[in-house]
C-alpha positions in Angstrom: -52.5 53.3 -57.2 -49.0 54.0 -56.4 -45.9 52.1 -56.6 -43.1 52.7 -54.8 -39.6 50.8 -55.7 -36.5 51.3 -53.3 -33.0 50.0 -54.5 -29.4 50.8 -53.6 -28.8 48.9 -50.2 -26.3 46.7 -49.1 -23.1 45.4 -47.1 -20.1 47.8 -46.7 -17.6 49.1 -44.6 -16.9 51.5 -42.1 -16.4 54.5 -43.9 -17.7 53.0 -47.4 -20.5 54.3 -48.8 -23.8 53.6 -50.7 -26.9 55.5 -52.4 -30.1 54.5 -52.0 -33.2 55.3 -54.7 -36.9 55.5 -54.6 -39.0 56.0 -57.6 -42.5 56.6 -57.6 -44.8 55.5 -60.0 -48.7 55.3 -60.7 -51.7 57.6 -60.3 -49.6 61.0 -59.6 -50.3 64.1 -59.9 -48.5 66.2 -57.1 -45.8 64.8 -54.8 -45.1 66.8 -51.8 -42.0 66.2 -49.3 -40.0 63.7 -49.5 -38.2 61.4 -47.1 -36.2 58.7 -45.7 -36.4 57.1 -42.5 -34.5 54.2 -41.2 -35.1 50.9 -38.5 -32.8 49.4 -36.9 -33.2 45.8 -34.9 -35.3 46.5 -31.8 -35.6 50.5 -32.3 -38.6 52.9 -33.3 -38.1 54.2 -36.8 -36.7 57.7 -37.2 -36.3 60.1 -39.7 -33.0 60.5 -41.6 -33.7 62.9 -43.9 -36.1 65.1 -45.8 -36.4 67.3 -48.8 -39.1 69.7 -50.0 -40.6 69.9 -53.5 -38.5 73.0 -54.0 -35.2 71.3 -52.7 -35.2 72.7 -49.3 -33.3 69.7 -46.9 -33.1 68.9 -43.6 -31.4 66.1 -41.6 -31.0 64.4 -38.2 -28.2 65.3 -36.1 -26.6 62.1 -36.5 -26.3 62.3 -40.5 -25.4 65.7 -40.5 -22.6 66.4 -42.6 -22.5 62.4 -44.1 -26.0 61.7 -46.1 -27.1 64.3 -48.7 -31.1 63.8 -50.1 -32.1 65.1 -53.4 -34.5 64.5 -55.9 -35.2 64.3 -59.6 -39.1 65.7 -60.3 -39.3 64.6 -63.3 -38.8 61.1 -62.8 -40.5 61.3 -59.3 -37.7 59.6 -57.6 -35.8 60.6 -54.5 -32.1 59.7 -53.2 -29.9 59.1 -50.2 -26.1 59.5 -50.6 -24.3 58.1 -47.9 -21.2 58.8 -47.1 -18.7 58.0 -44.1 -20.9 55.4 -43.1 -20.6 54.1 -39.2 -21.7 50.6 -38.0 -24.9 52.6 -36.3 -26.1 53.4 -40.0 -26.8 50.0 -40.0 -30.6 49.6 -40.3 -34.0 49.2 -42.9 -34.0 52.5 -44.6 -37.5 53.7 -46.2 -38.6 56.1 -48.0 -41.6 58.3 -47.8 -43.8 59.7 -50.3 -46.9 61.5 -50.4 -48.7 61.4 -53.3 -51.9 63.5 -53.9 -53.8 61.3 -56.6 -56.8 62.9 -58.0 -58.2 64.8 -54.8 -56.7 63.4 -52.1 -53.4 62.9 -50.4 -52.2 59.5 -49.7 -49.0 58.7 -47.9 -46.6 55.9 -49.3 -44.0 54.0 -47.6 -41.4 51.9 -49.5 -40.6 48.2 -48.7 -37.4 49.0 -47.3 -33.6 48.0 -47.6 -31.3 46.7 -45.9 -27.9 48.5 -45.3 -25.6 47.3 -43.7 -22.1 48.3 -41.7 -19.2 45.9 -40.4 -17.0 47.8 -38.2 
């Protein structure tokens, strides 16, 4: 079993910013990609932003330039920096984690956060 914890949302500002965490903890032996996707009211979730086991990161066109992900392997926990944050940021952010636990691969989904931005 697999626990994933998310923490680091929030109110703020246009233009404020706010880092979100996501640490992993159980039954793990491998952790491959990691990621964060995000809700808003009345949309389909999408994918902010993802980073490999070796670092590699890639982002949607919209956060390009304002979020950076990156991870700590040793304490199995992945971040969000966000920066320059717009009123359209606003939305449940969640991360993603696939764990491989003895012989299989599961995938993980935190229980999201809210952030939040007042124009």
């Amino acid at each position: 079993q697999v626990q994933l914890v998310e923490s680091g949302g929030g109110l703020v500002q246009a233009g404020g910013s706010l880092r979100l965490s996501c640490a992993a903890s159980g039954s793990i032996l491998s952790i491959n990609a990691m990621g964060w996707y995000r809700q808003a009211a009345g949309k389909q979730r999408e994918l902010v932003a993802v980073i490999t086991s070796g670092g590699s990161a890639n982002y949607a066109d919209s956060v390009k330039g304002r979020f950076t992900i990156s991870r700590d392997n040793a304490k199995n926990t992945v971040y969000l920096q966000m920066n320059s944050l717009k009123p359209e940021d606003t939305a449940v952010y969640y991360c993603n984690v696939p764990v491989q636990s003895s012989t299989r691969w599961y995938n993980y989904w935190g229980q999201g956060t809210q952030v939040t931005v007042s124009s």
